[in-house]
FIKE-103153 format. One line per field, with one value per residue: residue number from 1; x, y, z of N, C-alpha, C in turn. Coordinates in steps of 0.05 Angstrom, whole numbers, padded with zeros to 5 digits, always signed. Example, Ala and Ser with C-alpha at 12.3 -4.5 7.8 and 13.67 -1.06 7.14 Angstrom:
2
pos = c(1	2) $
n_u = c(+00264	+00257) $
n_v = c(-00114	-00045) $
n_w = c(+00156	+00142) $
ca_u = c(+00246	+00273) $
ca_v = c(-00090	-00021) $
ca_w = c(+00156	+00143) $
c_u = c(+00264	+00258) $
c_v = c(-00066	+00001) $
c_w = c(+00156	+00157) $
% end
This chain:
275
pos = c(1	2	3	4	5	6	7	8	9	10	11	12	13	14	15	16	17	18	19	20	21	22	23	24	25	26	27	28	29	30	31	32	33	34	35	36	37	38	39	40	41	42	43	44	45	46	47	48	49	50	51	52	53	54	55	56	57	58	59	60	61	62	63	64	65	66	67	68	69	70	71	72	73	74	75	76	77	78	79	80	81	82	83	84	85	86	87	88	89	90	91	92	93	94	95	96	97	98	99	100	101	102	103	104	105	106	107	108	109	110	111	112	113	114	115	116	117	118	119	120	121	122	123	124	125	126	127	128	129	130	131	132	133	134	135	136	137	138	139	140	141	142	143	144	145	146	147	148	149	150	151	152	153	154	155	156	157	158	159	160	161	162	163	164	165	166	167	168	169	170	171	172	173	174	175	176	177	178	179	180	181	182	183	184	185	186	187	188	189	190	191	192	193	194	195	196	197	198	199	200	201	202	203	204	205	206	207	208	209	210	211	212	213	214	215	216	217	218	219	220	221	222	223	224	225	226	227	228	229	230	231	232	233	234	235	236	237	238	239	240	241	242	243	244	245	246	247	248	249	250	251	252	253	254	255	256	257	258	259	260	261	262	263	264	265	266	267	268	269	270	271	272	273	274	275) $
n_u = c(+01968	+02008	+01976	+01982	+02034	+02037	+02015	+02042	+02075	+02046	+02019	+02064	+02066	+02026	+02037	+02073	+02045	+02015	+02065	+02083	+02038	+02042	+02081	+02075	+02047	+02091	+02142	+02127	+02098	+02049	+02007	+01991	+01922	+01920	+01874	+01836	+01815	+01811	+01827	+01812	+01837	+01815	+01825	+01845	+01891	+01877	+01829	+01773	+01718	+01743	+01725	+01725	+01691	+01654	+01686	+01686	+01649	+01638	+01679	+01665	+01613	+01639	+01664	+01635	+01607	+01649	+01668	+01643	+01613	+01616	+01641	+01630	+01667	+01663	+01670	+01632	+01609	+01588	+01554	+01510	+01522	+01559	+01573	+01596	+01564	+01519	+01486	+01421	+01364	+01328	+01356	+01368	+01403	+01427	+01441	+01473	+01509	+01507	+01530	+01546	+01495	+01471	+01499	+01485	+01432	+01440	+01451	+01410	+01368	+01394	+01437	+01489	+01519	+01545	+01533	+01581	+01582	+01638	+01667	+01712	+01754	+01780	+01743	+01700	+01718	+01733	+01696	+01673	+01695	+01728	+01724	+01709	+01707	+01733	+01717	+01741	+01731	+01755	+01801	+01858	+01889	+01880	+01911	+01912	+01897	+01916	+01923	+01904	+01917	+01918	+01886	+01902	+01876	+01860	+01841	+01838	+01890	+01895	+01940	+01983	+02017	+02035	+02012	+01994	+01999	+01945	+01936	+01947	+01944	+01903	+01909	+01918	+01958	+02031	+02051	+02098	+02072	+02044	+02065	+02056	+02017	+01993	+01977	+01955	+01893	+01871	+01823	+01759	+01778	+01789	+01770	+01786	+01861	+01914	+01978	+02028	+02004	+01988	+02047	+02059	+02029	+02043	+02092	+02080	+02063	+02098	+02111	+02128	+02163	+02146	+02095	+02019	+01986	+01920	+01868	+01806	+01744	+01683	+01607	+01555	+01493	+01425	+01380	+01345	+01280	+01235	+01182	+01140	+01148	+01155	+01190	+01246	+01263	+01312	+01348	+01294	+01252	+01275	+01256	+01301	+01322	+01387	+01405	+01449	+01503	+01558	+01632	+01664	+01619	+01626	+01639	+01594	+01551	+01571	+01559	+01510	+01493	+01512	+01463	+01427	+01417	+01409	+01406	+01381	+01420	+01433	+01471	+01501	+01536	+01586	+01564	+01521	+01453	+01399	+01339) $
n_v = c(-00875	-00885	-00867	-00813	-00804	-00800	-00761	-00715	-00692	-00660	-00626	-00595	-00567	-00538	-00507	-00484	-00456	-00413	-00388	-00358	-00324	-00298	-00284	-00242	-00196	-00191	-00173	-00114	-00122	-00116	-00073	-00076	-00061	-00005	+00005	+00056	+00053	+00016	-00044	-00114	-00179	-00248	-00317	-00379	-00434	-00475	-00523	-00511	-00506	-00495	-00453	-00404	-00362	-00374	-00344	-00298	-00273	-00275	-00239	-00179	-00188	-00168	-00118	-00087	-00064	-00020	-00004	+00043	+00050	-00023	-00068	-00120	-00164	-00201	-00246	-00267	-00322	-00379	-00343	-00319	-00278	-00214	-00164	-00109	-00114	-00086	-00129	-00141	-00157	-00182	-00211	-00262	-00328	-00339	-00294	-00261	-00297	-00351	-00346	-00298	-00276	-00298	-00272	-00226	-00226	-00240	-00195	-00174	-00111	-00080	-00022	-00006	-00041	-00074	-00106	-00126	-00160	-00175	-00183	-00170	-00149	-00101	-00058	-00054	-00040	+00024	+00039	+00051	+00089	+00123	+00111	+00064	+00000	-00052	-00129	-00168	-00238	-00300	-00295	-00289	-00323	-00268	-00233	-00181	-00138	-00100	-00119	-00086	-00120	-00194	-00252	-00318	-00378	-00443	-00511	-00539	-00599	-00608	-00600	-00539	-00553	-00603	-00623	-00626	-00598	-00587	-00635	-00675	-00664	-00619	-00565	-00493	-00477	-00474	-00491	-00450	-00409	-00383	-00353	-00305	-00283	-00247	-00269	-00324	-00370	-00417	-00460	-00492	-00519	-00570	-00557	-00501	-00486	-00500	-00476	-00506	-00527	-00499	-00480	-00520	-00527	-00481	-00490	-00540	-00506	-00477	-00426	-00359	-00311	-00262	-00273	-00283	-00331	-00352	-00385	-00429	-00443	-00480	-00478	-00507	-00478	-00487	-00503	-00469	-00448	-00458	-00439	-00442	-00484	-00515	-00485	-00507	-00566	-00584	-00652	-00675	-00726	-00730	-00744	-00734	-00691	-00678	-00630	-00608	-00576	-00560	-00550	-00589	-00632	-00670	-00645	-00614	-00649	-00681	-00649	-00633	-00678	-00688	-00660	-00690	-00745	-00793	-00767	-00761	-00767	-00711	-00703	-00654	-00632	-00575	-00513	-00528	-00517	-00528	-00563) $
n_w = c(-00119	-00159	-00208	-00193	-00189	-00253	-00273	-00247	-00289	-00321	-00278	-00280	-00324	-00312	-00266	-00292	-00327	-00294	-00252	-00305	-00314	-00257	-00268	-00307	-00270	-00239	-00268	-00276	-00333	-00341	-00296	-00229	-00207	-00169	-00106	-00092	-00042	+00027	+00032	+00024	+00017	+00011	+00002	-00027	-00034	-00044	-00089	-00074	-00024	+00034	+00065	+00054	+00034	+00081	+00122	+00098	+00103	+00165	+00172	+00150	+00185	+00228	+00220	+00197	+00255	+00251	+00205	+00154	+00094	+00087	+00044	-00009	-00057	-00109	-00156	-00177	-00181	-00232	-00249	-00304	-00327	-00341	-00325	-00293	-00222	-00173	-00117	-00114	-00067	-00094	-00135	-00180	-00173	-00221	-00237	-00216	-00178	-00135	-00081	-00080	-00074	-00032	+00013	+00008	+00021	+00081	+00102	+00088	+00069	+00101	+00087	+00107	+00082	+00010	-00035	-00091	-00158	-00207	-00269	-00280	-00232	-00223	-00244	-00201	-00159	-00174	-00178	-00123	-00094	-00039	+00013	+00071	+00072	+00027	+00023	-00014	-00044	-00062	-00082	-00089	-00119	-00163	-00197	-00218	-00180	-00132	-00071	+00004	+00043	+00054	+00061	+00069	+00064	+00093	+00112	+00164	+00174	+00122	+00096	+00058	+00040	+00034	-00012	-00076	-00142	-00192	-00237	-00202	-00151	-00111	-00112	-00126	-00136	-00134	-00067	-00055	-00060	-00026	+00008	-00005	+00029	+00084	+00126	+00151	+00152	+00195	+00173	+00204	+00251	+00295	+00354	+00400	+00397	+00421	+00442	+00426	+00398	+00356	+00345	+00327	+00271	+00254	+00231	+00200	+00155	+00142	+00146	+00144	+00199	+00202	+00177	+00205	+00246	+00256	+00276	+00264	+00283	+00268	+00298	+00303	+00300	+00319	+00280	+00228	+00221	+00174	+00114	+00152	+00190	+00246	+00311	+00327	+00375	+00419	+00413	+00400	+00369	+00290	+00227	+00185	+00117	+00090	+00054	+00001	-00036	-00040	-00039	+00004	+00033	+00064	+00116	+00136	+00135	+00178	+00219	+00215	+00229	+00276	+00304	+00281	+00286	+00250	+00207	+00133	+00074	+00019	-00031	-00072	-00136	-00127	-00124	-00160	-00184	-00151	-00174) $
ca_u = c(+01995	+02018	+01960	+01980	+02064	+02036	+01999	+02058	+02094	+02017	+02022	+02089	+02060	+01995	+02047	+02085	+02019	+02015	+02085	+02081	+02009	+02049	+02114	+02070	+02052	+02117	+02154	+02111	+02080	+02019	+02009	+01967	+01910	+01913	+01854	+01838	+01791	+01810	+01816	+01818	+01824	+01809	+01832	+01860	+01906	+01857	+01803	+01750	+01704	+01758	+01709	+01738	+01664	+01639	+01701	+01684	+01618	+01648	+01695	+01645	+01600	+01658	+01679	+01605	+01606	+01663	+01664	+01621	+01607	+01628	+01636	+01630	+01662	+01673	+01675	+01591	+01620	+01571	+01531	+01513	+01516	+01596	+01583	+01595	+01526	+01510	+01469	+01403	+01354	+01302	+01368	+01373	+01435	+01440	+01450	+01496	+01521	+01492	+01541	+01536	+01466	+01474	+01515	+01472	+01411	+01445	+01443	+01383	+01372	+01421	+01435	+01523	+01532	+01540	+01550	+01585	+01601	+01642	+01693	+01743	+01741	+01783	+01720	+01681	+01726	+01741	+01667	+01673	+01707	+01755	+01710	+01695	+01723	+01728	+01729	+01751	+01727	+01771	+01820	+01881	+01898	+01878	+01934	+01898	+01884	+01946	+01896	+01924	+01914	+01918	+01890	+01899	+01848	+01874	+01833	+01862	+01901	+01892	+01961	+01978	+02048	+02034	+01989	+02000	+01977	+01936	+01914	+01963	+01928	+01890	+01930	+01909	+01993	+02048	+02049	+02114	+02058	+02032	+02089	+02041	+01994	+01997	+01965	+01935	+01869	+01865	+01785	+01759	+01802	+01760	+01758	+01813	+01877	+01940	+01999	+02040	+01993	+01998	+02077	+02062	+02016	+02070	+02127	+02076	+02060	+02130	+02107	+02148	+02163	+02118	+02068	+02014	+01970	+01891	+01860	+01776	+01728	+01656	+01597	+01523	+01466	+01396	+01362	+01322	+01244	+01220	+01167	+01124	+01160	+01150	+01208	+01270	+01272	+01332	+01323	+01268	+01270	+01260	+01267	+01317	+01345	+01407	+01418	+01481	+01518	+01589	+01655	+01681	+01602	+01637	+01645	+01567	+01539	+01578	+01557	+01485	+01482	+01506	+01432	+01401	+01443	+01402	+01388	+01396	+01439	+01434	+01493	+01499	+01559	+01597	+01545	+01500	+01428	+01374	+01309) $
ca_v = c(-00863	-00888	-00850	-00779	-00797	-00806	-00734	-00696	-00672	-00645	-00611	-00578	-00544	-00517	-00480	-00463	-00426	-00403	-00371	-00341	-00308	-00285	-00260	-00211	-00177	-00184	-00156	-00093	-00116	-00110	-00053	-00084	-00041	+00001	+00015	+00078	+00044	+00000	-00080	-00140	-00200	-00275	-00336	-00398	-00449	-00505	-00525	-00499	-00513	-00492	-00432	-00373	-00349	-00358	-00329	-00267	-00266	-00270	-00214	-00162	-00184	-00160	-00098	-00074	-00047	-00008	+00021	+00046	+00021	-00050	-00083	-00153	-00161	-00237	-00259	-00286	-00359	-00390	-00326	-00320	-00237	-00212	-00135	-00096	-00099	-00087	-00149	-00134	-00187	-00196	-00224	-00298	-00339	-00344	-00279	-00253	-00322	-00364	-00348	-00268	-00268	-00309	-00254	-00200	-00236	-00241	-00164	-00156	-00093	-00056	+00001	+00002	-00064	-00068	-00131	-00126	-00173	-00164	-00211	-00157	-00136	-00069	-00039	-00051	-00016	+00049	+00052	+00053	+00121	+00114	+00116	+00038	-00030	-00087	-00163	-00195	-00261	-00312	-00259	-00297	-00317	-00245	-00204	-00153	-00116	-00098	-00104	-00079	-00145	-00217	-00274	-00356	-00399	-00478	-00523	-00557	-00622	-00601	-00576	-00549	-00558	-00627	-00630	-00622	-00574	-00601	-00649	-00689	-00650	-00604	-00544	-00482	-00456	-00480	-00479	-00437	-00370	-00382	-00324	-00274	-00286	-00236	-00283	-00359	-00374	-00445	-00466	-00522	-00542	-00586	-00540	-00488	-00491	-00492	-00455	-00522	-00543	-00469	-00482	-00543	-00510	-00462	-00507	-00551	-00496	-00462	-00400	-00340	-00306	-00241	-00278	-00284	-00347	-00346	-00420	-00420	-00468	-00487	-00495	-00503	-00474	-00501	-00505	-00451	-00465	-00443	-00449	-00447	-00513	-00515	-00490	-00530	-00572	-00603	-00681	-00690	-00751	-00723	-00753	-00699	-00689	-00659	-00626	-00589	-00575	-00548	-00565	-00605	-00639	-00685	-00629	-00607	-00669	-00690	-00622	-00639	-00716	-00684	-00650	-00699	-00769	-00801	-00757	-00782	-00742	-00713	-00683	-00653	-00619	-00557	-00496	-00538	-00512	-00557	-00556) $
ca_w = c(-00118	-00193	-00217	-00182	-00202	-00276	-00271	-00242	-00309	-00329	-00256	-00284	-00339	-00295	-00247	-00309	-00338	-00263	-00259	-00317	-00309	-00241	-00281	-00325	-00266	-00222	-00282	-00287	-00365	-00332	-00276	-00220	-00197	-00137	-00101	-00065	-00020	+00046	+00012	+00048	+00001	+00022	-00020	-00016	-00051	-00056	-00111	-00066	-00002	+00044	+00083	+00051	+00043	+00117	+00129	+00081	+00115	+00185	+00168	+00149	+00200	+00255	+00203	+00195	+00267	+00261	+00184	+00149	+00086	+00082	+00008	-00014	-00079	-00121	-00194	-00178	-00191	-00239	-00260	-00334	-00338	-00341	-00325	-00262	-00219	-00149	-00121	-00095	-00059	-00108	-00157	-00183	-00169	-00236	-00252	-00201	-00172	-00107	-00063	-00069	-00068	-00005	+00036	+00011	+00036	+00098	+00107	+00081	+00066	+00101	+00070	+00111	+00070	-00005	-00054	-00122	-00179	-00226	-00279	-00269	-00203	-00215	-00259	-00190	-00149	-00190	-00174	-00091	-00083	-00024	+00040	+00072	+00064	+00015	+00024	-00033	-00034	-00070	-00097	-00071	-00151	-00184	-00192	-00236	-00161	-00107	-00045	+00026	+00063	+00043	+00085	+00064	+00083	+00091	+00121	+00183	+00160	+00090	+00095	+00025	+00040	+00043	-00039	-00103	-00156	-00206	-00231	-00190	-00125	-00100	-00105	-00154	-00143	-00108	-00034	-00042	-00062	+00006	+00027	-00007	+00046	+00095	+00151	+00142	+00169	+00184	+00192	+00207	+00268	+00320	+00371	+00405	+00390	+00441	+00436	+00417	+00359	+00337	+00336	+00300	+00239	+00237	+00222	+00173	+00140	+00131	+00152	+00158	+00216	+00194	+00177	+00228	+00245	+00257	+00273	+00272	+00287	+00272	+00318	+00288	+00312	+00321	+00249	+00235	+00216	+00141	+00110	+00167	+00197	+00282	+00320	+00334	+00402	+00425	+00418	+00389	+00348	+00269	+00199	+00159	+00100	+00093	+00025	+00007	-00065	-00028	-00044	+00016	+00039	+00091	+00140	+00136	+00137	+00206	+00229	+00219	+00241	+00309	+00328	+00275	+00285	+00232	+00168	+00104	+00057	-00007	-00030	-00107	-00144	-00113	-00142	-00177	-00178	-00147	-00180) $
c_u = c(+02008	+02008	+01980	+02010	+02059	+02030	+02020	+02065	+02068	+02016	+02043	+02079	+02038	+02021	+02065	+02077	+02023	+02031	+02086	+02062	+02025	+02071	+02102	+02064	+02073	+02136	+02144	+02104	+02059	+02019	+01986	+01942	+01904	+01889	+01857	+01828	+01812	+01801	+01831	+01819	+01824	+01813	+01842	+01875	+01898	+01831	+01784	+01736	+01732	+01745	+01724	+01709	+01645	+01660	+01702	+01667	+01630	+01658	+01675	+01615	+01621	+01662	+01642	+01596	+01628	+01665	+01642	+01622	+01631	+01620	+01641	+01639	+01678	+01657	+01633	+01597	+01596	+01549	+01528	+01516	+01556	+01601	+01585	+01574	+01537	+01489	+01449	+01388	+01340	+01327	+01363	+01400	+01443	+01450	+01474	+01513	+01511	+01509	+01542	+01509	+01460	+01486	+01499	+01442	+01415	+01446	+01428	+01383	+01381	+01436	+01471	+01533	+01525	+01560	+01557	+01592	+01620	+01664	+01716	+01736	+01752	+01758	+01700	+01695	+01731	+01702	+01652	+01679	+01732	+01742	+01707	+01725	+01721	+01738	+01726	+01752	+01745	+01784	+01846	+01906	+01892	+01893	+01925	+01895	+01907	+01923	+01917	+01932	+01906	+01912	+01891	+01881	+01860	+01859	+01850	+01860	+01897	+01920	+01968	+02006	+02058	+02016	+02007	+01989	+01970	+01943	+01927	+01951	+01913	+01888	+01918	+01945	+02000	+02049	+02078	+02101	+02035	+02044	+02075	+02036	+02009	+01995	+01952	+01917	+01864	+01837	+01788	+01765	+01782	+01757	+01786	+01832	+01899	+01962	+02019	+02028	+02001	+02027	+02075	+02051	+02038	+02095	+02115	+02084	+02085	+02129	+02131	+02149	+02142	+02096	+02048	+01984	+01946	+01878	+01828	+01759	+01703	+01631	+01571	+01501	+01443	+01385	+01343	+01299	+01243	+01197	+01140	+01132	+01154	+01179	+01225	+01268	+01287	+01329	+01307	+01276	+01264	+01275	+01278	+01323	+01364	+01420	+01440	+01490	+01544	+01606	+01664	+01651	+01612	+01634	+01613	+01557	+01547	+01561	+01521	+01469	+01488	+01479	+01413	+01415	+01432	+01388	+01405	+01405	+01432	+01448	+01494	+01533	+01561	+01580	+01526	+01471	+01410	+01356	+01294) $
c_v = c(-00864	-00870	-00823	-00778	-00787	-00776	-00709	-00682	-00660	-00624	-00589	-00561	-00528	-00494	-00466	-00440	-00399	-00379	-00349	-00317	-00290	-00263	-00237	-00187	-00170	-00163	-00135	-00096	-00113	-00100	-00064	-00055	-00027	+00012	+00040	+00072	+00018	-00031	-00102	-00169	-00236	-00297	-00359	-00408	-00475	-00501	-00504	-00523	-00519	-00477	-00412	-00354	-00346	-00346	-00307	-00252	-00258	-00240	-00194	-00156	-00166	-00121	-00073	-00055	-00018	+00013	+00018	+00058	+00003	-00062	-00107	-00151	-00191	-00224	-00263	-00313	-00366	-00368	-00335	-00298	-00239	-00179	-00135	-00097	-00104	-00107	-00141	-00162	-00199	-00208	-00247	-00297	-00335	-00321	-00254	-00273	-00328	-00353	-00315	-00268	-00280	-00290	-00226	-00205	-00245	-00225	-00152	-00131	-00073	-00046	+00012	-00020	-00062	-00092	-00127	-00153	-00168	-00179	-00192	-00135	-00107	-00049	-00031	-00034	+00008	+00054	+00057	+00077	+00110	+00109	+00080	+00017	-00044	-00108	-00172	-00218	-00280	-00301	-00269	-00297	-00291	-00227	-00181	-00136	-00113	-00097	-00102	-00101	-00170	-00243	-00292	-00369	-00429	-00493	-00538	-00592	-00631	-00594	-00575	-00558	-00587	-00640	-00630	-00601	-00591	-00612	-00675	-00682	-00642	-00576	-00522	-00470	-00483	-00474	-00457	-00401	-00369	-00351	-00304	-00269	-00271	-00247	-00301	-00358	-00402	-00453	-00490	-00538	-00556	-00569	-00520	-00502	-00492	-00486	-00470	-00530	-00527	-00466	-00502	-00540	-00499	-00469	-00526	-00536	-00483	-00443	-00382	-00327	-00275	-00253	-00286	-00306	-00349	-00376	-00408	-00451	-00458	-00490	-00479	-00501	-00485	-00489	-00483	-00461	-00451	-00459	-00460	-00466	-00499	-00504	-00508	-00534	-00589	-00631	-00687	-00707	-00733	-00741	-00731	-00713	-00672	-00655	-00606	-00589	-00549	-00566	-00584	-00615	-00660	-00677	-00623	-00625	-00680	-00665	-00628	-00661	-00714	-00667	-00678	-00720	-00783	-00795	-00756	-00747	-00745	-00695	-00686	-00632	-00597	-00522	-00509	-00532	-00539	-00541	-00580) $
c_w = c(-00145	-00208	-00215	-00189	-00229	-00280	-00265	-00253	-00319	-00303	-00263	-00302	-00328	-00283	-00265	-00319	-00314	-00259	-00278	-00321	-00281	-00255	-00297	-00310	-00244	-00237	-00287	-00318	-00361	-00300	-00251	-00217	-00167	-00129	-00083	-00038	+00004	+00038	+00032	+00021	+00018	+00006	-00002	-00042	-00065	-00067	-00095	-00040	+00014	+00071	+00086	+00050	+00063	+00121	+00124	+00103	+00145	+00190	+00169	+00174	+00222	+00240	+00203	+00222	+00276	+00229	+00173	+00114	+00084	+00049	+00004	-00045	-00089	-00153	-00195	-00189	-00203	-00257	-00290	-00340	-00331	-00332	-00297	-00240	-00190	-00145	-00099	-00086	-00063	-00144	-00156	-00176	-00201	-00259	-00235	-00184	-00140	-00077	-00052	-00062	-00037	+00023	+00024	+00031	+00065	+00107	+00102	+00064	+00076	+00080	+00070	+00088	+00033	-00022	-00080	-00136	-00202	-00248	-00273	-00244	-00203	-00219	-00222	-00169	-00155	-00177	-00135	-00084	-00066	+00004	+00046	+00067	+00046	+00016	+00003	-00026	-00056	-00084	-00093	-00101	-00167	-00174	-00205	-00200	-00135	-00079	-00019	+00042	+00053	+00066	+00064	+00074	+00076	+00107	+00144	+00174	+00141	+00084	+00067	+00016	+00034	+00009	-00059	-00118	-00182	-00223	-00220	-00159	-00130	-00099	-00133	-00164	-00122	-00091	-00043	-00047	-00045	+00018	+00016	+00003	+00069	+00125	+00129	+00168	+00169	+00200	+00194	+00235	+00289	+00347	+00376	+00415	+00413	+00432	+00424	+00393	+00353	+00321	+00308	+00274	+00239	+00216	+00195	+00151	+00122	+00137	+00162	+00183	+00216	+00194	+00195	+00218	+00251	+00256	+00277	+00275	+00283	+00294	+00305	+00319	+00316	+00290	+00259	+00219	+00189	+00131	+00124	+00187	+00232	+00289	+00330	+00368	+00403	+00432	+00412	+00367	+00313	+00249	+00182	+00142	+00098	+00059	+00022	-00026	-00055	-00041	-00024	+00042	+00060	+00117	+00150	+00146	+00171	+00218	+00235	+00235	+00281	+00314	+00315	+00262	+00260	+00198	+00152	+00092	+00027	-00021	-00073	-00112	-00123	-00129	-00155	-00167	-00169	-00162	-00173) $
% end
């Protein structure tokens, strides 16, 4: 607690940068970019490992039966390349980033679905036309792009209303540029929600009366087999490991120890390559 008081006036100048990076394009000195295209963006307010990316994924999976094409478009967190590219399924992580290559390889080669990277995400839209969707995946901080629709992602009893912004918290802004957010998605929650918690997130959060709430929950599947491995039977006794390099490895790990109460863990940075 001494620590995180001592840190505060370092916190003041982050949301000062913050602010100001906002005031260049509140004041029109910098014109955001409108897209022609149908944009969804997804973000949050915290460091990271929140589940704005199953949530991307989610999205598109639901969006995929209804338009036609669907777009995935992020920064490639981690890549080493900086241009515009479409990510196909014979890329490295490390040249379009782990996390796209992850949701393209989840569509395979469908031909409705379509992943970009790009450092400035307008270049990748000017190159969509107008037809389709895009999910912007942690887009919540880039004002360079005006998108139509803004969700929050907050972890349940993460509240951010309730943090700091760095390096005093957790926080990349002040909870009060939560009100951008068109709707909050709060994951995580232990199971469904009732109409009285719902009140109660509302009122943590501060939420406006526009703004509209969205609670989600978790529930793991049966492991799938690779590598030749036997199919999964429920109960059977096994020795696992459970490896992971996410931001918030707490949640996983419980998630796993329920089918497989005893496997050991091996948990590494948030992106960090295994080799």
């Amino acid at each position: 607690m001494i620590v995180r008081k001592l840190l505060i006036p370092i916190s003041w100048v982050y949301m000062l940068g913050a602010w100001l990076h906002a005031a260049w394009y509140r004041w029109r000195i910098r014109t955001p970019y409108q897209p022609q295209i149908a944009t969804l963006s997804v973000g949050n307010l915290h460091l990271g490992g929140t589940g704005k990316t199953p949530l991307s994924l989610w999205l598109m999976e639901q969006l995929h039966f209804k338009v036609d094409p669907v777009y995935y478009l992020s920064r490639g967190y981690g890549r080493r390349t900086k241009d515009v590219r479409e990510v196909q399924l014979e890329d490295l992580p490390q040249d379009v980033g782990d996390e796209a290559l992850m949701v393209r390889q989840h569509f395979g080669h469908s031909s409705d679905v379509h992943v970009f990277v790009a450092q400035r995400r307008a270049d990748a839209l000017r190159e969509m036309g107008r037809h389709g969707v895009v999910v912007l995946d942690d887009a919540f901080q880039h004002r360079g792009v005006e998108t139509a629709l803004s969700l929050l992602v907050c972890p349940f009893g993460q509240w951010y209303t309730q943090d700091h912004v760095v390096p005093a918290g957790r926080l990349r802004e002040h909870p009060s540029a939560a009100r951008r957010a068109h709707a909050v998605v709060v994951t995580r929650c232990p199971g469904p929600v009732d109409p009285l918690t719902r009140l109660d997130i509302r009122a943590k959060l501060d939420l406006r009366p526009e703004q509209e709430l969205f609670c989600s929950w978790e529930r793991y599947g049966d492991p799938l087999p690779q590598w030749d491995a036997p199919a999964w039977q429920a109960g059977q006794t096994l020795n696992a490991l459970a490896l992971c390099g996410i931001g918030q490895p707490a949640v996983f790990l419980a998630g796993v120890r329920r089918l497989v109460p005893m496997a050991e863990a091996m948990v590494l940075a948030d992106h960090e390559p295994y080799r």
